[in-house]
N, C-alpha and C positions, 0 to 999 in steps of 0.2 A: 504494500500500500504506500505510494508515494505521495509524500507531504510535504510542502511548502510553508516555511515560516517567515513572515515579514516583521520583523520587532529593530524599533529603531534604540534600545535599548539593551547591552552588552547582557548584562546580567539576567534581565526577562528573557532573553533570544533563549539564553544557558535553562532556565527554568523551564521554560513550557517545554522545550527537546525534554527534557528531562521528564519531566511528567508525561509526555507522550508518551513516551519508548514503556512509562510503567502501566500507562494504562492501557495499550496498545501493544501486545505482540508482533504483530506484522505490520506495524510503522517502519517506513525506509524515509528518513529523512535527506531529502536530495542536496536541498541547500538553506541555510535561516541567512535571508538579508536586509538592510536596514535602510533602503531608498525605495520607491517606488518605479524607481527606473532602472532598478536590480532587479522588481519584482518583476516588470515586465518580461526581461531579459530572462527569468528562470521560468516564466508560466510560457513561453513560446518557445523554449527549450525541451521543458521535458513534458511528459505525460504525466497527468497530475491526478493523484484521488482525492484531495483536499489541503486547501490552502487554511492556515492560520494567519491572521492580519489585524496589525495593530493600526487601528482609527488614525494616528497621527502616526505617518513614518518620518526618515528625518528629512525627505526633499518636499515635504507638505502632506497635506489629508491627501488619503489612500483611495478617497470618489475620484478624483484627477485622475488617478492612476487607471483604475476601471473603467472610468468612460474612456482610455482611448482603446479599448480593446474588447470585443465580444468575449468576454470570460462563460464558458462552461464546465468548470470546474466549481462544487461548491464551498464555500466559504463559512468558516469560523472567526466573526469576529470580533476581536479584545483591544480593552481601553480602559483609563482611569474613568470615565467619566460617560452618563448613560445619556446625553443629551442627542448624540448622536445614533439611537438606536432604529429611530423608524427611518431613514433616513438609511442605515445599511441593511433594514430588510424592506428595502425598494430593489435591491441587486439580488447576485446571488446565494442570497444569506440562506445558512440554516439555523445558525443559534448565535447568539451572543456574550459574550463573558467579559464581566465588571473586574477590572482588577482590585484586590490582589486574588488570583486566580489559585485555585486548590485544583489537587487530583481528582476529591469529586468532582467539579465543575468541569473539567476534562472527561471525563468518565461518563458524564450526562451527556455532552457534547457528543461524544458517538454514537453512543446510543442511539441517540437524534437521529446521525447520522445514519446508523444501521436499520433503523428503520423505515427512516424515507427509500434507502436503499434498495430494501430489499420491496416494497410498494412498487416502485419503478419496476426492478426485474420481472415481479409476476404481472405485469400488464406488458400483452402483447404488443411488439414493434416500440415498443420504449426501452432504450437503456437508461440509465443512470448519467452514463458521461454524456450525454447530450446533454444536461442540466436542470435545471430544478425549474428553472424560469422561462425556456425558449418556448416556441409558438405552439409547440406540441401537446407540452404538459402544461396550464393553465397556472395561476397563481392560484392556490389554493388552503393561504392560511393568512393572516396577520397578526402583526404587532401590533398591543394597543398599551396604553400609557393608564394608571389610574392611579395618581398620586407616585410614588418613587415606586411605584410596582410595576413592572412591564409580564404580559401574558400573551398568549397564541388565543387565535382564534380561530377555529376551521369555517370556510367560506359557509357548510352548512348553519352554520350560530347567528350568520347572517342575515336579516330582512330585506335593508335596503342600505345606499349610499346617499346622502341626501347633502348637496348645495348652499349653504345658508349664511346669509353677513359675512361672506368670502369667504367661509372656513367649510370644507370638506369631512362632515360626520356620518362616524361608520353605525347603525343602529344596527340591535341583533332584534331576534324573536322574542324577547323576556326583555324588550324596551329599554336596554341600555344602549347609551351613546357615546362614542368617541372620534375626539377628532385626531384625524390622517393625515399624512403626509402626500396624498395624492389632489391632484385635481380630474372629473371626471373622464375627461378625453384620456389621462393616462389610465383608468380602470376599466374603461373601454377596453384597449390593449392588451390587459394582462389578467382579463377574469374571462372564464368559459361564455364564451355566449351561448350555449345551451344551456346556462344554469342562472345566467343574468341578460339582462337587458335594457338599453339607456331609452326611459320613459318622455323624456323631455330636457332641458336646459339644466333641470334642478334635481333628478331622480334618477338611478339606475336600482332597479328591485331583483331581488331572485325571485324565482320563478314560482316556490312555494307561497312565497308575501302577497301573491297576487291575489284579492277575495272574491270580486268580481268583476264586470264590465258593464257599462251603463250608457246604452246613447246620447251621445249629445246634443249634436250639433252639424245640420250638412255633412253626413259622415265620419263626424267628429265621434271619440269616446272618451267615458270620465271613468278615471281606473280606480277602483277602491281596495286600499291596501290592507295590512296587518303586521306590524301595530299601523291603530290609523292615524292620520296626518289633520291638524286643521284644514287647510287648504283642499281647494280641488285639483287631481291630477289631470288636467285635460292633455289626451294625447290628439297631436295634428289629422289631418284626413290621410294628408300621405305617408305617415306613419300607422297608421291606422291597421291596415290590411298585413304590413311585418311582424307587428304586436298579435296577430289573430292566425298567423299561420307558425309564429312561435310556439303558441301556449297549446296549438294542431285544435285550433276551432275552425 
């Protein structure tokens, strides 16, 4: 299992190797480097099962470094500091670790890992190294924030995405709410469209949330959700007929 460490720190590089190798039998550690233009340099070199990556390397944050490169490899990422959390699980994140970092917290960390893993292998025509995020395998969990506590969320826990005083909030089915680090066009992009779809300007609902359909207006319909919403969702007329051959009316 070939592992990549990016730690722009001497001493944390030395530790997490360290803790790998204990929680991890068949870790092969290729290279631990401390630029983001090392990391390039080792993830276009070798073949990778998992990269380790600290938030701040020393030539700058470590999003520089990923946006200039399609990464399919997933990502463990570690940092002093949880501000930047939702924000690396927009990439290819699968878990995240607060330093100071324990062998439990490594130990979980694969877990993780070995689970989404092995999810991917038993679904036909998917591997694993393709990635967790490309166009094949949907996004299918989120980060959400509640107070200094960060949690997963599976896209089922979901109701809707909803628009409101600029901020992007994720509600579930049991009417809790949080705000995201997305704007809708990018959940567009990265949620299954069989399991969601963008209602209007202000909505993307899954497909369970949906309670009814209501004529409107010239072809027009007013969607009623769950949980429900003050407002009325009016979908357009030419949206209309996408919304009704989604839901197969």
């Amino acid at each position: 299992m070939n592992i990549l460490i990016c730690e722009d720190e001497a001493p944390a590089r030395k530790q997490i190797a360290r803790l790998i190798t204990q929680a991890c039998k068949e870790a092969n550690i290729v290279e631990a480097v401390e630029t983001g233009e090392e990391a390039l340099s080792a993830i276009r070199k070798y073949e990778l099962d998992l990269i380790f990556m600290d938030v701040e390397l020393a030539d700058g944050p470590c999003f520089e470094t990923l946006n200039e490169i399609e990464i399919r490899t997933p990502v463990i990422f570690t940092t002093a500091y949880d501000e930047y959390a939702l924000k690396a699980f927009s990439l290819n994140s699968i878990d995240y670790l607060v330093k100071p970092i324990s062998r439990a917290d490594i130990e979980k960390a694969f877990n993780k890992y070995n689970k989404i893993k092995e999810s991917f292998e038993s679904a036909p025509g998917f591997t694993f190294s393709k990635g967790i995020m490309n166009r094949e395998n949907y996004k299918d969990r989120f980060l959400v924030k509640l107070g200094r506590k960060l949690f997963s969320l599976h896209t089922s826990e979901i109701a809707y995405f909803l628009s409101q005083d600029k901020m992007v909030w994720l509600v579930t089915t049991n009417r809790k709410r949080y705000i995201i680090n997305y704007t809708l066009s990018e959940l567009e992009e990265i949620l299954d469209p069989k399991q969601f779809f963008r209602l209007n300007r202000q909505f993307i609902t899954h497909i369970e949330a949906i309670k009814e359909l209501e004529p409107y207006f010239k072809g027009q319909v007013t969607v009623h959700i769950t949980p429900s919403v003050d407002e009325e969702i009016i979908i357009s007329r030419s949206k209309t007929p996408d919304l009704k051959k989604w839901l197969g009316v």
